[in-house]
C-alpha positions as CSV (number, residue, x, y, z in Angstrom):
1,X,83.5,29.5,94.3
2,X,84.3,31.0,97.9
3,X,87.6,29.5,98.7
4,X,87.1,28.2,103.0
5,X,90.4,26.8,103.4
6,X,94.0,26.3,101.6
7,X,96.7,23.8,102.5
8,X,100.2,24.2,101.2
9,X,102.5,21.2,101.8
10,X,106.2,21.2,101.2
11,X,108.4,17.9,101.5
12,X,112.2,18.6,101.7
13,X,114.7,16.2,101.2
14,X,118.1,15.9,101.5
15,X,120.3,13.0,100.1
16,X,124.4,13.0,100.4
17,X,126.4,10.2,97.9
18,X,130.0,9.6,97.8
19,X,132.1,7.3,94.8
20,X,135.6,6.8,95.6
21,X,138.1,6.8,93.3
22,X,139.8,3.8,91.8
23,X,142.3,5.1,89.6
24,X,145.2,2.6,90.4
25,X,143.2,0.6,88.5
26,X,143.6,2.5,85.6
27,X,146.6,2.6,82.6
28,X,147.8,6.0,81.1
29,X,148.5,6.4,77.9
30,X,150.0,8.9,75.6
31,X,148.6,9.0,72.4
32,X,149.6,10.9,69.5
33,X,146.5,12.8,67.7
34,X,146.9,12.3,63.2
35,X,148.1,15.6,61.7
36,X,148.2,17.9,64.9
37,X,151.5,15.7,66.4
38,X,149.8,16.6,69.9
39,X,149.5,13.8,72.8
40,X,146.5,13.2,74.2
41,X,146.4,11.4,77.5
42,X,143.9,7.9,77.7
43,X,142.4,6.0,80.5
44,X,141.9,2.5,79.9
45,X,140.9,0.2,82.2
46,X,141.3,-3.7,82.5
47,X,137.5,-4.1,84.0
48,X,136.3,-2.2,80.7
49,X,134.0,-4.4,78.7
50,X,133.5,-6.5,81.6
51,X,129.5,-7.3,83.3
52,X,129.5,-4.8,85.4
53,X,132.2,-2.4,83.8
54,X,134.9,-0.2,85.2
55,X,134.7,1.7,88.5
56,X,135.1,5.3,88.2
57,X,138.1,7.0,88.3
58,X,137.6,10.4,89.9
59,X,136.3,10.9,93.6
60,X,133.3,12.2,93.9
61,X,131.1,13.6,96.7
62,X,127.8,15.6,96.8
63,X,125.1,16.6,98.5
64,X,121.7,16.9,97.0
65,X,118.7,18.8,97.9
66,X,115.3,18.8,96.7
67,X,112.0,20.3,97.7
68,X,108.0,19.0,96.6
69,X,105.6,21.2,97.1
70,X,101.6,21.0,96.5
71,X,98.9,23.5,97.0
72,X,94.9,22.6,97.3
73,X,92.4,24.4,98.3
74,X,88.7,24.0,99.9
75,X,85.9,25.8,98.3
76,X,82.3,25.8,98.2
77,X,80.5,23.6,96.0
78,X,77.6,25.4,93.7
79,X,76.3,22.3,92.8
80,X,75.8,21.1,95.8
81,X,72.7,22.2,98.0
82,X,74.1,21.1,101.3
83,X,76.9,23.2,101.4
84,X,78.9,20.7,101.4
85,X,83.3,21.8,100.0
86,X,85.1,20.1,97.3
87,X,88.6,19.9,97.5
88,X,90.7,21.6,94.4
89,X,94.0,21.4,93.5
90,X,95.3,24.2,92.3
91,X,98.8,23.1,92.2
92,X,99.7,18.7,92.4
93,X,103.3,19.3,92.3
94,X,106.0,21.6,91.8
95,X,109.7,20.0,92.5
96,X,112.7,22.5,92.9
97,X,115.9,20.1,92.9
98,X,120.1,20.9,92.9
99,X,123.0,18.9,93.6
100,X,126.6,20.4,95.8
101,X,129.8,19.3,94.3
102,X,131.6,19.1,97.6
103,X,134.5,17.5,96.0
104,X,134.6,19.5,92.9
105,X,136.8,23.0,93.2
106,X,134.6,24.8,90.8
107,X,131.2,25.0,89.7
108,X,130.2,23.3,92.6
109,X,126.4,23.9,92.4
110,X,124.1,22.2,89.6
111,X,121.7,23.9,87.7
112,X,118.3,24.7,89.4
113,X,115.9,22.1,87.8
114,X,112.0,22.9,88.2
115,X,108.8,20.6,87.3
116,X,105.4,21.0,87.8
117,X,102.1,19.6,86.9
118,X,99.1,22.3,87.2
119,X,95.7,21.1,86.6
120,X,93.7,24.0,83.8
121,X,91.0,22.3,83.1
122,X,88.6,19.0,83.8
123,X,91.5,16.1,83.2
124,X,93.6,18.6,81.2
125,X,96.5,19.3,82.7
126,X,100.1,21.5,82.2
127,X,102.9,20.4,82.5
128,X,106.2,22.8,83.2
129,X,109.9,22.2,83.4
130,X,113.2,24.2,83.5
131,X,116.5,24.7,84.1
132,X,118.0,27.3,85.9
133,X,122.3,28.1,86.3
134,X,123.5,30.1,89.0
135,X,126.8,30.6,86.8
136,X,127.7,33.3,84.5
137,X,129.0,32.3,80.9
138,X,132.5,33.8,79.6
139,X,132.5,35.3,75.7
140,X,133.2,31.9,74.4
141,X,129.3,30.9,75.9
142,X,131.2,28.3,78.3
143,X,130.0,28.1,81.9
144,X,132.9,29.9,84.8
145,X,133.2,30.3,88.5
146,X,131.3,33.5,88.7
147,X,128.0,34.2,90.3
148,X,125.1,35.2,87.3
149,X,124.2,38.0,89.3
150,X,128.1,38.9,90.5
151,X,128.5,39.6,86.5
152,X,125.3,41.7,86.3
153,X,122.7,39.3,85.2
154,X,120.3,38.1,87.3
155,X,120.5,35.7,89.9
156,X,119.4,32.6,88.1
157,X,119.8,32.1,84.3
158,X,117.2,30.4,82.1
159,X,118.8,27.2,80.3
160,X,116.0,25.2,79.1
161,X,112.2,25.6,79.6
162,X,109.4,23.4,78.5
163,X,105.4,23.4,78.9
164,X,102.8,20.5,77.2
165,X,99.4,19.5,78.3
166,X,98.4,16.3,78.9
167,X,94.6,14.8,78.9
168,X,93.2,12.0,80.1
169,X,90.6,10.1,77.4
170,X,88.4,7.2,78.5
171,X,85.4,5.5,76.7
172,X,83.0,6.8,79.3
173,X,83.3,9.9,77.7
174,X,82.1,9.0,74.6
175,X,79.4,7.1,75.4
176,X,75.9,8.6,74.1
177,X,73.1,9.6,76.4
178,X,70.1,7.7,76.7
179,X,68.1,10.7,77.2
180,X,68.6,11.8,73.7
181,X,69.2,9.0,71.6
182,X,72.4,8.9,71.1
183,X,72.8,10.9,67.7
184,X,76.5,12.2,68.8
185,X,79.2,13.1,71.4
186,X,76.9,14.2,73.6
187,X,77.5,13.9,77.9
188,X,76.7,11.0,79.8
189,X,73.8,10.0,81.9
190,X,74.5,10.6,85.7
191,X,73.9,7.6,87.5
């Protein structure tokens, strides 16, 4: 199949949120932890347990950012005579997606997340996901303020992947053709 045309289309989107904080609405309180005789400082609040709960205590601000993309492509049909093109899609979505901590004074960028649906096959298709971290790890395998590829790595690390296919079943398809009696799964009669 000759491809005659391709069309790529990205959507960015940007989104900004902001919580304030309502601490003075919270009660400290020291606690002493069994056998250790360390304190431990609590939050309780008098809206917990109430319909619609306890605001949150810590400020938060951040700006998130998120691109879709798709990519089809216009080829020449075989079988049709009239040269007619059929539109493919080689890609229906691939989302790239982070968040900014602008109120945060560390780690301040989320991990990387990735999706995709790719069509293989018919009404089979894959789908991908992932997560990527911009952030190093210490020795302790806990997350610091250091760049992955400032500490020699590269410059996003792989957290979590995931790939499954999904099909699409309908009784159509297992309908038997007239033209040969019907003895089996056999395809359907174009109408």
């Amino acid at each position: 199949a000759k491809v005659q045309a391709v069309r790529h289309v990205m959507r960015p989107s940007v989104s900004y949120n902001i919580n304030p904080s309502f601490d003075q609405y919270y009660e400290r309180l020291q606690a002493e932890n069994g056998m250790m005789r360390s304190e431990e400082e609590e939050f309780f609040s008098r809206f917990d347990g109430t319909l619609f709960g306890a605001p949150g205590r810590v400020f938060s601000s951040g700006l998130g950012l998120s691109l879709q993309n798709n990519l089809e492509a216009k080829v020449m049909d075989p079988e049709n005579e009239d040269g007619e093109l059929k539109k493919v899609q080689w890609i229906k979505s691939l989302n790239l997606s982070t968040n900014y901590n602008l109120a945060g004074d560390s780690l301040q960028l989320s991990p990387l997340r990735v999706s995709g649906v790719i069509p293989i096959y018919k009404q089979v298709d894959l789908q991908i996901n992932a997560n990527l971290d911009p952030y190093a790890l210490n020795a302790s395998n806990q997350r610091i303020n250091t760049f992955n590829i400032e500490n020699g790595g590269s410059l996003l690390r792989l957290t979590n992947a995931g790939a499954r296919f999904n099909f699409k079943l309908s009784s159509t398809d297992f309908e038997k053709s007239k033209e040969t009696g019907g003895d089996g799964l056999v395809e359907k009669e174009d109408s």
